[in-house]
N, C-alpha and C positions, 0 to 999 in steps of 0.2 A: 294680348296683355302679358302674358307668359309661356313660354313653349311647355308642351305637352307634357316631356320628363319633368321639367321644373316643377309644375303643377302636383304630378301624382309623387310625388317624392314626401309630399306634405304631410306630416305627422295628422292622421284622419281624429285625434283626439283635440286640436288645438283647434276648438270651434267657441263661439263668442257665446255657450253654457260654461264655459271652461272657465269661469268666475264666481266673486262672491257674491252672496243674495243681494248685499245695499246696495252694490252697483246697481243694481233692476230696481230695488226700490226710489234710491235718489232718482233715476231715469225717471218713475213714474215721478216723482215729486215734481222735479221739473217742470213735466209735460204738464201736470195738472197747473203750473203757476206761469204756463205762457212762457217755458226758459228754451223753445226749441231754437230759437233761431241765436242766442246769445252766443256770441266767439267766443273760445276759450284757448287758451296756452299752458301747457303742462310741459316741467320738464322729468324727466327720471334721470337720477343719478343716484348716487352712494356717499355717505361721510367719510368711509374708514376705508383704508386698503387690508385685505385679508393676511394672513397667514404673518402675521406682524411685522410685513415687509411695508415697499413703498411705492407697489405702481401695483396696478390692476391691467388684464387682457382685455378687452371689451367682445363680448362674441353674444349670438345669436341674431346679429340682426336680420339675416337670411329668411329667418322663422317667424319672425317679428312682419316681412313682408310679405309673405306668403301668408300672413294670417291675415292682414287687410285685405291682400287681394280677395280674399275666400269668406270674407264676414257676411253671412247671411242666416238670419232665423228663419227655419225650413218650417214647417207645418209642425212637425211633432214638436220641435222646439217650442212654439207658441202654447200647443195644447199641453202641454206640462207647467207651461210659464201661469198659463191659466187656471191650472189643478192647484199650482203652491201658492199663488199670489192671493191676497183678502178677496173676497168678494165684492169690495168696493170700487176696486179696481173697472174704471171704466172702459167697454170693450175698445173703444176708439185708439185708447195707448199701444192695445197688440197690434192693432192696424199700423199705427204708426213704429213699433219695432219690429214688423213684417218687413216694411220698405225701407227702410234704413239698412245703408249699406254703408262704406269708408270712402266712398269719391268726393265726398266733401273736406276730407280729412286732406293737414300737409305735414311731413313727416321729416325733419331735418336729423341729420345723423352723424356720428363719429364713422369713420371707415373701420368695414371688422377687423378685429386680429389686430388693431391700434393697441399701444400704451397709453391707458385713460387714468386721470388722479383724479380724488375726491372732490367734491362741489362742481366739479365740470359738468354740465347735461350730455349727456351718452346720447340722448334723445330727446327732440325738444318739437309736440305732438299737439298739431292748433288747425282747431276745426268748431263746428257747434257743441257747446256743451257737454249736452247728452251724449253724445256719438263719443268724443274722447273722454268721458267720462267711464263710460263702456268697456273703452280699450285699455285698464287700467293695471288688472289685476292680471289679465293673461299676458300683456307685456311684460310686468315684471316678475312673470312665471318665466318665460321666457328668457328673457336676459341673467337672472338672478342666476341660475346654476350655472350657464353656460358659460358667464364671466369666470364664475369660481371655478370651475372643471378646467376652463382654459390658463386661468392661471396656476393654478396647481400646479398643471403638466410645464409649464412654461420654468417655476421654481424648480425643478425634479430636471427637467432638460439642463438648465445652468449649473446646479451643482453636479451633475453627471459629466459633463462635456460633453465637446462635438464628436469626440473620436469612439463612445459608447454609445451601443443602441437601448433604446428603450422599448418595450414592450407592454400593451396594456391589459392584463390578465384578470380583468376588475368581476365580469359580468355575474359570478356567483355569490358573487357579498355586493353585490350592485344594490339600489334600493328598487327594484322591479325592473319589469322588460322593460319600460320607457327608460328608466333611470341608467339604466344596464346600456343602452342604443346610446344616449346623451351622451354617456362620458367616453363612450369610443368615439366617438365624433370630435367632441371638443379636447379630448387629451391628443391625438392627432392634430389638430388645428393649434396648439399648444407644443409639440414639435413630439411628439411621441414618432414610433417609426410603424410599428403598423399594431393590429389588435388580436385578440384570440377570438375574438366575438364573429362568428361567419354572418348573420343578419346583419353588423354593422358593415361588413366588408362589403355587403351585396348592394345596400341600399346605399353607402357611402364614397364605394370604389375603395378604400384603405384595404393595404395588403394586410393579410392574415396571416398568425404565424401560431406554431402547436406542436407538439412532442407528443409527451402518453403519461402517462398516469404514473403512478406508484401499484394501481391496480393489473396493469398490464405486467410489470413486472411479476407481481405475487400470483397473481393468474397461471405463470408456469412452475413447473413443482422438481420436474427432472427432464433430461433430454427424449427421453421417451413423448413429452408432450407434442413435439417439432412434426407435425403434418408433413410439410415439406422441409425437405434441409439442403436445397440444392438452388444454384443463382449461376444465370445465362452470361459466360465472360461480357462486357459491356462490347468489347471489338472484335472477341474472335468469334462469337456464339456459341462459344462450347460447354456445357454446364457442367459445373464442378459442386462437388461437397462441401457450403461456405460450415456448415456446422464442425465436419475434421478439419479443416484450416485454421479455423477459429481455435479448437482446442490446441493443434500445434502450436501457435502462437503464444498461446497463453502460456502453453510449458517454455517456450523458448524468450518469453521474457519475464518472466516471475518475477527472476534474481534483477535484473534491472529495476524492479518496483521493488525490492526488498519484500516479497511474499513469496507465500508459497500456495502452489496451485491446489492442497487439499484444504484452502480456509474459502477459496470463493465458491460463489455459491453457484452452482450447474441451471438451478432454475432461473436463476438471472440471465446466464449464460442463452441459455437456452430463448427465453424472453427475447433476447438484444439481437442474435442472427433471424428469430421469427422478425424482429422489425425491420431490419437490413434487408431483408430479401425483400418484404414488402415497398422500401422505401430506399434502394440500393443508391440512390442520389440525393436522399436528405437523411442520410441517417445523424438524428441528434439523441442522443438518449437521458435518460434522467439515472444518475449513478451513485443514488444516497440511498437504495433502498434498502439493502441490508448493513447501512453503516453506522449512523448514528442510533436506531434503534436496531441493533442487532440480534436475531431469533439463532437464524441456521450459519451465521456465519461464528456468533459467539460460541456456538455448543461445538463447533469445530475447533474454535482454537484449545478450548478447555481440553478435547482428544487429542491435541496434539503440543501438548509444551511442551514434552520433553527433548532435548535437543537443540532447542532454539534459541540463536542467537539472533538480538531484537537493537544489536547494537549500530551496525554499519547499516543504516537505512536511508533512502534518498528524502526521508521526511524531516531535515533535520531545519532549523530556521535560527539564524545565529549561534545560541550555545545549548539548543536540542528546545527551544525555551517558543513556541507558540506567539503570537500575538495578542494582547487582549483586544475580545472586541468590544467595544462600548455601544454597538447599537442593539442590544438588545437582542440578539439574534445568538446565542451561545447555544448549545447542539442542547438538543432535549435528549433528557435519560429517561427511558422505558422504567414502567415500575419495579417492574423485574429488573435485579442484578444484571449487569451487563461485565461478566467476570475479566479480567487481565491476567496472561500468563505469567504475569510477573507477581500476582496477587490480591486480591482486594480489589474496589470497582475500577472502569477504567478511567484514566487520566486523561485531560485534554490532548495531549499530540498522541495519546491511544486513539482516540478516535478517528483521527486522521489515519492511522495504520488500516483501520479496516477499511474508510473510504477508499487507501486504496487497493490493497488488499482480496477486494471485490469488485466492489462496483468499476472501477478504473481500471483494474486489470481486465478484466471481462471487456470493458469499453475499445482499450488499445488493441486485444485480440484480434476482437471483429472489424474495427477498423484496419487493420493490417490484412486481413484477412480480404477484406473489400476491396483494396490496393491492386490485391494481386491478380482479383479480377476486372480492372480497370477502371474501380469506382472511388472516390473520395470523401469520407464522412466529414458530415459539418462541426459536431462539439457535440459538447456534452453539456447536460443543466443539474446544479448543484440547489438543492430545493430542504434546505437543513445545516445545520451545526456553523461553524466560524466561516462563513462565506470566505474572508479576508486572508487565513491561511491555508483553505481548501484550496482556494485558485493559485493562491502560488504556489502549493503541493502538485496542480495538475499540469501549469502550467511549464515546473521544472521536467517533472516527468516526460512531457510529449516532446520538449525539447531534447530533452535525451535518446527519447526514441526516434525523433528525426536524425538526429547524427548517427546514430548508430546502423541503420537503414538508409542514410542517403535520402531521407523524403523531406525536404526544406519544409514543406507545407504543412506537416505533421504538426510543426513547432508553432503554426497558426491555428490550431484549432479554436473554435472557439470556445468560450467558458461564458453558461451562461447561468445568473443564479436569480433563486426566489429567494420565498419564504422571509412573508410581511414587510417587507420594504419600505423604508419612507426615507422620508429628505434626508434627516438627519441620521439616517442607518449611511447614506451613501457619501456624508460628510466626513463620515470614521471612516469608513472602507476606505474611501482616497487618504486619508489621512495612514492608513496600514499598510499603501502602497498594493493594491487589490490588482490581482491580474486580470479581472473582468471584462469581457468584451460587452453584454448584452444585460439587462437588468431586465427580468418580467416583475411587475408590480403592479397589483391588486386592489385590496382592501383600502390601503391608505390615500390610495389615487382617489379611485371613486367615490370613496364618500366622502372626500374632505375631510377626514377624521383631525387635522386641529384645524378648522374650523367650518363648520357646517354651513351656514349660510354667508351671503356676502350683505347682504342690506341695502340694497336699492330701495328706492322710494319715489314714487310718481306725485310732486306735487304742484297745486293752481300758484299759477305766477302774473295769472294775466286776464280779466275780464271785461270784453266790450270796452278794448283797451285803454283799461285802465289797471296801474300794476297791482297786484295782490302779494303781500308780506305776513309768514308764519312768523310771531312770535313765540319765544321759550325763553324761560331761567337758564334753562343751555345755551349758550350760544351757537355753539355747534350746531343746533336743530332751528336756527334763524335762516329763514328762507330768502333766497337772493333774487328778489322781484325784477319782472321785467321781460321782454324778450331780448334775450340776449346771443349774443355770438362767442367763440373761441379761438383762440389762435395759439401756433406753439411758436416761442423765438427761440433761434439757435446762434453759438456762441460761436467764437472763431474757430474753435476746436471741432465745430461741428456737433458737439454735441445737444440737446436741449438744455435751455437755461433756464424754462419758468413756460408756464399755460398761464394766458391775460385773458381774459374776459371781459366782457366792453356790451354795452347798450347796442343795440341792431342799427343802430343813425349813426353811430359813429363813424368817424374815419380807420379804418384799417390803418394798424401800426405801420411804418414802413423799414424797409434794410436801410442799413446806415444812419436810422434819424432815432433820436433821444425818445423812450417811453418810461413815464411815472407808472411803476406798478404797485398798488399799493395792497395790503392786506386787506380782508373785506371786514373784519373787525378790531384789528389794531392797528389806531390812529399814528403810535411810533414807528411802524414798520412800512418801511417802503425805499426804494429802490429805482435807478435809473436803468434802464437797458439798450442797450443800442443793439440789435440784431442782424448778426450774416446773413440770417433767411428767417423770414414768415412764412409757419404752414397755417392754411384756412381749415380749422377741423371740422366745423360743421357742412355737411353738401343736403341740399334735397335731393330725398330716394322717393318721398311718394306724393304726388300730387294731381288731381283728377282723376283717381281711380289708375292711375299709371305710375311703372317704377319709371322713375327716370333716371338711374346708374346704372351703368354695365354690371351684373352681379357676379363675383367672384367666384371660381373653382373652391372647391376645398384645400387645393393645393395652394391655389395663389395667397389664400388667406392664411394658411399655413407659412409661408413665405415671408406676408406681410408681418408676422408676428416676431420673427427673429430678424426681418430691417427696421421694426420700429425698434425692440428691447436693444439694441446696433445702439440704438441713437440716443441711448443713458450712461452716464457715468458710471463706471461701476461701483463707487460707494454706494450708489442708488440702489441699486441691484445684489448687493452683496448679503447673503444668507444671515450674518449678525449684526444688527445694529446697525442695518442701512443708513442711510444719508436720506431725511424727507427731501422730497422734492416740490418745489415751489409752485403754488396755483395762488393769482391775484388780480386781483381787477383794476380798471382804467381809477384814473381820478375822480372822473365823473361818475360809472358805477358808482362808485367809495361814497360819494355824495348823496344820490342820487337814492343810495341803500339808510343812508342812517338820515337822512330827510324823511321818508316815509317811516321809518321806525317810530322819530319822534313823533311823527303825527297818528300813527296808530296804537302808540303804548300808551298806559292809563296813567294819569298824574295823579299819586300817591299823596293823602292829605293828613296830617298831624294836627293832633289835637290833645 
């Protein structure tokens, strides 16, 4: 039914308790009214696309399948069902949810990692009653974040570009270890590039990626802390002193950084070769610690103003004048003064002086330093103050110290920044012209913080075939009976023009022949189509207790996500004020939907 890793991969929490009580009680209702054998059709879908865009990711079906296959109420399950249940409750129903498994169940589906629009079924779940009745609520446990999570990252890759990596740092502000595992998974499937999460790397395969603290850094206090200060040339073996290298360095490029080597801070210093030697082929460090909140570096420039000329600095950004940043992200000031030698608190491109000052000076040292014994550090990560003119503060820098040095590579280091990230922080930054290679982002990833849930919804569309219609005052929340099929047509540009939806006995739309697509509840709206290409979205994945799809890699569905988002226009896709994208049904639907309306709405009598 499943190979062995596939099986044990399965989130051991996603078992058929993993619901809410009515589900168990309608089951019993049922059972007591003779409904076990009745067919039923459900579809799940969503009305709204999140994040006030215009397409949704479709993700978890994986988990979705792996919970059919594994639906079994085990003994303790029953004795608990029978601890909460009324006492009315006849024992005959446990009997009958003992054996009750999903192989009656058939399970039509969107392909993961699809570009899915509203009213389309994502999943369209027809089996006896009770059974999908069952599978209601953990399905759309299931689906509901995974969509959201995946499209998150999917927004956040777009306005990033392809040529930046992303990073998914969520797992501490995650909403628990489940919540925390989810979103490295589906921000990865979503086009992230790998995670900080090591149990999502392990159980996922996604590369891992990780620096150090701000604690590692404050951990060292002076050079005296350095256990060892020595690192094995990479090609000759010969061990050298990286801690005095490092300090030469520093002294021989201060003036290149416009500082001066008695403002940085030795325990940083000290910090950054202990990492080096541990990690003499990924050295990335984190370079804001004594910057924006400055302790030991401030109380040194206060001992040292006299003298100093703060004019000829490589910090300078058109006319000495900073960028503003609009996302939110502007350096935090310590409560304590953080003095300027020029007077009074410091100024914005003051702050940049110390970033580099210290943390960058100390950073180039030890990378130079590492050079010399045949090693190459990765970057740096900026995790504080104006991201937008920090990187092109560091990025001027390293390019100066590659020419100056002869090391072309220097001038590529990378730059890599935190601290609270979200879409629209990275919309300014490109907008500031950011020298950013890599973005780690957190908080705003993982929880959806604008907006928390997506809203799927599982509902009857079909009984003992015959169709079933939710009325509302909303139209919106008017249910589109029937079992139905989906289809996408594409234009000559190739790209999609419209999702058609059509009754299951229909004739499939064909390439090159004329389709009426009409709104599903505006009579004036409607449209001819002739289509380059028909895709078929819906495929059976589960049927007699067997998948019957090839199931995808992580990668591959990763994959599918950036050739389906390929296949929209990009007004559709674009960050303000997207372009909706059209979902309509056949003629007949159209008909076939507001025939049963009338016949199920109540006629309203005046008197």
């Amino acid at each position: 039914m499943c190979d062995k890793i596939w099986c044990r991969s399965q989130n051991s929490v996603v078992q058929p308790l993993l619901t809410d009580l009515y589900q168990i009680t309608m089951a019993y209702a049922y059972w007591k009214n003779g409904k076990m054998k009745d067919y039923a059709v459900f579809d799940l879908f969503f009305r709204k696309n999140p994040f006030h865009g215009e397409f949704t990711i479709f993700a978890g079906l994986e988990e979705c399948l792996k919970f059919l296959d594994k639906f079994h109420y085990s003994n303790s399950d029953i004795e608990y069902l029978k601890s909460t249940m009324p006492a009315s409750v006849e024992p005959e129903f446990f009997n009958f949810l003992q054996n009750t498994t999903a192989k009656d169940v058939t399970l039509y589906a969107i392909e993961e990692g699809s570009v899915v629009f509203p009213r389309v079924p994502l999943l369209r779940v027809e089996g006896p009653l009770i059974m999908v009745q069952l599978l209601e609520t953990t399905l759309l446990n299931l689906i509901n974040y995974a969509s959201l999570m995946a499209t998150n990252a999917a927004r956040y890759r777009m306005v990033a570009g392809k040529a930046v990596s992303l990073l998914e740092f969520g797992l501490r502000r995650a909403q628990g270890p489940d919540g925390g595992l989810r979103a490295s998974k589906y921000s990865y499937i979503g086009g992230f590039d790998g995670t900080s999460n090591v149990l999502a790397g392990k159980l996922f395969h996604i590369p891992v990626n990780g620096t150090h603290a701000h604690a590692y850094i404050t951990s060292y206090t002076s050079f005296s802390d350095l256990q060892i200060k020595t690192l094995i040339h990479k090609h000759t073996g010969e061990q050298q002193d990286l801690l005095e290298l490092s300090c030469q360095y520093r002294i021989n490029i201060a003036a290149d950084l416009g500082a001066m080597v008695s403002e940085a801070s030795d325990g940083e210093l000290a910090a950054l070769v202990s990492y080096a030697i541990a990690f003499p082929d990924g050295f990335m460090a984190l370079v804001d610690t004594y910057d924006v909140k400055s302790v030991e570096a401030s109380a040194k420039q206060q001992a040292n103003v006299t003298g100093r000329n703060l004019t000829n600095k490589l910090l300078t950004n058109g006319s000495n004048k900073s960028p503003r940043n609009g996302a939110k992200n502007s350096p935090i000031i310590s409560d304590e003064p953080t003095w300027s030698p020029k007077g009074g608190l410091l100024r914005h491109g003051e702050l940049g002086e110390l970033f580099v000052r210290s943390g960058l000076l100390n950073f180039c040292a030890v990378a130079l330093a590492l050079n010399d014994l045949g090693y190459k550090a990765v970057g740096i990560r900026i995790d504080s103050g104006d991201l937008a003119y920090l990187s092109q503060v560091a990025r001027e820098i390293f390019q100066r110290i590659a020419k100056r040095f002869e090391l072309s590579w220097f001038a590529k280091l990378t730059i890599v920044a935190s601290n609270d990230i979200n879409e629209e922080t990275i919309v300014s930054l490109n907008e500031q012209n950011h020298r950013i290679d890599c973005f780690g982002i957190g908080t705003h990833l993982v929880t959806c913080q604008k907006q928390p849930a997506l809203g799927c919804v599982y509902k009857l569309v079909e009984i003992n075939g015959q169709p079933r219609i939710k009325l509302s005052q909303e139209v919106g929340k008017v249910t589109m009976p029937g079992r139905k099929t989906a289809y996408r047509l594409y234009g000559m540009d190739g790209h999609a023009l419209i999702d058609l939806l059509q009754r299951v006995d229909e004739e499939p739309p064909r390439v090159g022949e004329k389709v009426l697509c009409r709104h599903p509840f505006e009579e004036s709206k409607r449209a001819y189509v002739i289509p380059t290409r028909v895709e078929f979205l819906h495929k059976m994945y589960w049927k007699d207790g067997q998948i019957l799809q090839k199931l995808p890699t992580l990668v591959e569905t990763r994959n599918r996500v950036q050739e389906s988002l390929g296949t929209l226009r990009n007004d559709i896709k674009r960050n303000l004020n997207p372009t909706p994208y059209k979902v309509s049904v056949s003629d007949d639907l159209y008909n076939f939907i507001h025939d049963l309306w009338l016949q199920n709405a109540p006629i309203g009598e005046l008197s």
